[in-house]
N, C-alpha and C positions, 0 to 999 in steps of 0.2 A: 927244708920245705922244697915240695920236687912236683912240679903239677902234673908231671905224666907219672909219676905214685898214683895207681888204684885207689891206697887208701886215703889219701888227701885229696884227690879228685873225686871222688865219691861224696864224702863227707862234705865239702864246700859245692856240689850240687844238690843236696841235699838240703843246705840251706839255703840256696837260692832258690829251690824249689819253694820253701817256706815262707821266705818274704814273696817272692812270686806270689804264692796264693793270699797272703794278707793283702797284697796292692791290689789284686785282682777282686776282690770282694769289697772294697773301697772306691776302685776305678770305674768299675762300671758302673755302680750309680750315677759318680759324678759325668761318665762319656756320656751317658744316654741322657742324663736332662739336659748337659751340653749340646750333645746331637738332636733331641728329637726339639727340646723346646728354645735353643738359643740362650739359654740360661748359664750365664758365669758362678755357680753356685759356690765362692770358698768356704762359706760355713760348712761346708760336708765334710771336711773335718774335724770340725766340732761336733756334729752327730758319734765320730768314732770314739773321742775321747767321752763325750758324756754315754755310749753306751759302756764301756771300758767302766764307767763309775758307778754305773745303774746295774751292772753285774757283780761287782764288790757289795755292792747294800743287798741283792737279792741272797749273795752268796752267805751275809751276814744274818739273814731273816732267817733262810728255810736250808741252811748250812750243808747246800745243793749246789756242783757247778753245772749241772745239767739244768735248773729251772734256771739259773743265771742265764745260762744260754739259750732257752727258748724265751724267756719276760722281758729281757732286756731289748733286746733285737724290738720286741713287740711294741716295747716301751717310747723306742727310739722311732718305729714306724706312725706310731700315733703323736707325739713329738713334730714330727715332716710334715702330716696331716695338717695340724695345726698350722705350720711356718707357710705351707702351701697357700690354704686360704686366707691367713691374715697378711703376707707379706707376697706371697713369689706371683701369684695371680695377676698381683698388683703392679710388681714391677716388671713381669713377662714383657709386657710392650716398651720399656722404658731402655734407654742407652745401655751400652755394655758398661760405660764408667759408672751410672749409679747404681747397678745390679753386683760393682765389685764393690762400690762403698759401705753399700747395705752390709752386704755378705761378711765385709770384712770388718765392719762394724762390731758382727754379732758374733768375730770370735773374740774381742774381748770381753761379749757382755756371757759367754761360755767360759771364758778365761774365771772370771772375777765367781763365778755363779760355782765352778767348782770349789775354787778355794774357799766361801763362805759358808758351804754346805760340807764338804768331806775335810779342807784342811789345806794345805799345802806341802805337808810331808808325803814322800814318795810311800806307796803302798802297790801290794800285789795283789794277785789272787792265786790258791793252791791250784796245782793241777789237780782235775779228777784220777780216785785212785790206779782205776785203769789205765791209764795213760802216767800214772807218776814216775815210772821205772824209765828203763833204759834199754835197749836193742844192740846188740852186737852187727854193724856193718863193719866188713874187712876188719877186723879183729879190734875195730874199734870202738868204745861205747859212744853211742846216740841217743839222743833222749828221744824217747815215745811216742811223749804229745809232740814236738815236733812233726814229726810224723803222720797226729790224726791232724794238724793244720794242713799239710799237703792235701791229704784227703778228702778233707773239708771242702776245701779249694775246687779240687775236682767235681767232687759231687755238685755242687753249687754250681762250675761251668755248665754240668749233662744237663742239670734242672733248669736252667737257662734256654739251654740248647733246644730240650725239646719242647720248653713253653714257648719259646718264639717262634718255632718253625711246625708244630704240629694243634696249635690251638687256636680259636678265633680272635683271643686277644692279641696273642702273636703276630698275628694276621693284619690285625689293624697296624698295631704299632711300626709294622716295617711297612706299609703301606703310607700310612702318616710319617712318619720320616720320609718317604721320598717324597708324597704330593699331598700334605695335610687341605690342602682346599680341595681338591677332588675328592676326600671323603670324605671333607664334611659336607660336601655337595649332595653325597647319597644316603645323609641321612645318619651318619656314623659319628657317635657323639666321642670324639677324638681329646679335647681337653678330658673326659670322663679314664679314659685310658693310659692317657700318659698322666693323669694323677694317680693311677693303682701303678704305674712302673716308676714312677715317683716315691710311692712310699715304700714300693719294694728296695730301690734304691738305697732308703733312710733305715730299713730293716737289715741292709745288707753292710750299711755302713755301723750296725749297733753290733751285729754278728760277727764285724771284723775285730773290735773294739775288746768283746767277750773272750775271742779268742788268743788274742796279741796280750793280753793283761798276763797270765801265768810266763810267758816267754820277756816283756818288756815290764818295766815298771810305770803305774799308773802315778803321772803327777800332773796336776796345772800344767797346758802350755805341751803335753805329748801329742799331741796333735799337728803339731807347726811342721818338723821334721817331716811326717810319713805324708802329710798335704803334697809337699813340693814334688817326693816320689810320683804323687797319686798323678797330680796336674804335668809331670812329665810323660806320664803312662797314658794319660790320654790324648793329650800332644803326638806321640811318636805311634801308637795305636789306631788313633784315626778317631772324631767322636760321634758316639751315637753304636758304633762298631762292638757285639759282642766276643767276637775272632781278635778284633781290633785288642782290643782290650786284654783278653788271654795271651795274645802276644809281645803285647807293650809290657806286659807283666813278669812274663818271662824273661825278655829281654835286659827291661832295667835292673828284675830280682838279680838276676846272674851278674849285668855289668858291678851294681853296687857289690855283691858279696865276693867275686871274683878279682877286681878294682882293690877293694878294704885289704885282701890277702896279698896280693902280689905286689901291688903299687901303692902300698899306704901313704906314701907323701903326695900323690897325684889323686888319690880316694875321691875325693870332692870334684874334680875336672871329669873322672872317668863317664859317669853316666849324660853329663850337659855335652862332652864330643860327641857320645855315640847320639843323642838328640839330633845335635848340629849335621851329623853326619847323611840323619836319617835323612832330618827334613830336606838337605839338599836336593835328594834324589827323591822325596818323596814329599812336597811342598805340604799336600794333606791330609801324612800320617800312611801309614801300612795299608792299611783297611778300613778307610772311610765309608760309613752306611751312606753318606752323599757326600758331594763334592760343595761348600757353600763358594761360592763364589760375590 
């Protein structure tokens, strides 16, 4: 093992490109209802696990991993919908401790909800056929779908990029993130906006779920793991932040997959120093969309 080898170098950026884009389609949800509404949401990894499950039953209905991945995500946005107005409305104004007791509440009641529905044995889902194969980088094989999760990832950042910076609702939402009472002074119904970047959020955490299942295995409780990643990435990212988040993504994909290879007895330390590291020099994250103070 030689990290300035091409072909080992390559390959172990290649999959932290990969976890990269799963944190990042997970991260951002939870930065932005962090950033924009104050909200500790840890059930949002429970959204990734049960879309992860709701993509195994679609895949099992219409024996499709492509409707798995547009119903689910869907499934899991209207899911949010629901959590929105029965619970998170409600505790928006309420302390940060009861906003994690709730939350953390409902990943047991996610916990329990999967095992009595699908089981407790680990289960996967097939890759789709185009993507089942393997790619030759530097003479070595790579799986495929790997590879369309990078992409994914990307495409998802542009579609981001240019809903936020080229659209009206864009417009609010980065407006409301920095002075939510001044627009709603002018008339700009602002809760109504950050509940549609809300459920995109809940859409993007059921698409990350769809996606990670043919690479990881879906069991009760896969959700707990890729949280702490997530809730790192937003931390050293900055919340509310969609740059923030691209690169809190980046950063942890690599430190974990780079960290696993080189320092496996230190695996576990690696990503909470570069945290530790960050926040010193940068108390509120890379790229904070505000400073709370």
């Amino acid at each position: 093992m030689n990290i300035l080898d091409p072909t080992f170098f390559a390959i172990q950026f290649l999959n932290g490109l990969q976890l990269a884009a799963l944190l990042f389609l997970l991260s951002i949800g939870l930065s932005v209802v962090f950033g924009l509404m104050n909200f500790v949401n840890l059930a949002h990894g429970t959204l990734y696990m049960l879309g992860a499950y709701l993509g195994l039953t679609a895949v099992n209905l219409f024996d499709s991993y492509w409707a798995a991945l547009l119903l689910a995500p869907l499934g899991i946005a209207l899911l949010g919908a629901v959590f929105y107005a029965l619970l998170l409305k409600r505790l928006q104004k309420e302390s940060p401790m009861k906003q994690v007791l709730v939350t953390f509440g409902l990943i047991f009641v996610g916990f329990d909800t999967v095992r009595m529905v699908w089981g407790a044995l680990p289960q996967t889902i097939p890759a789709p056929d185009v993507f089942a194969g393997s790619v030759t980088v530097f003479g070595e094989i790579y799986p495929a779908y790997r590879l369309f999760i990078i992409g994914l990832g990307i495409l998802v950042l542009l579609l981001l990029y240019f809903g936020l910076e080229k659209t009206r609702l864009g417009a609010v939402v980065r407006a409301g993130v920095d002075d939510p009472v001044m627009v709603s002074a002018l008339g700009i119904n602002v809760d109504l906006a950050f509940f549609a970047v809300f459920c995109l959020g809940c859409f993007l955490a059921g698409l990350a779920g769809v996606a990670a299942a043919p690479v990881f295995s879906l069991f009760p409780g896969m959700e707990m793991s890729v949280l702490i990643l997530t809730l790192i990435v937003v931390v050293v990212g900055g919340p509310g932040s969609l740059w923030g988040a691209a690169l809190g993504s980046l950063l942890i994909g690599m430190a974990d997959t780079f960290g696993q290879v080189l320092f496996p007895e230190f695996a576990s330390v690696t990503i909470y120093a570069l945290m530790a590291v960050i926040l010193l020099l940068r108390p509120h994250g890379l790229i904070p969309a505000r400073v709370v103070r």
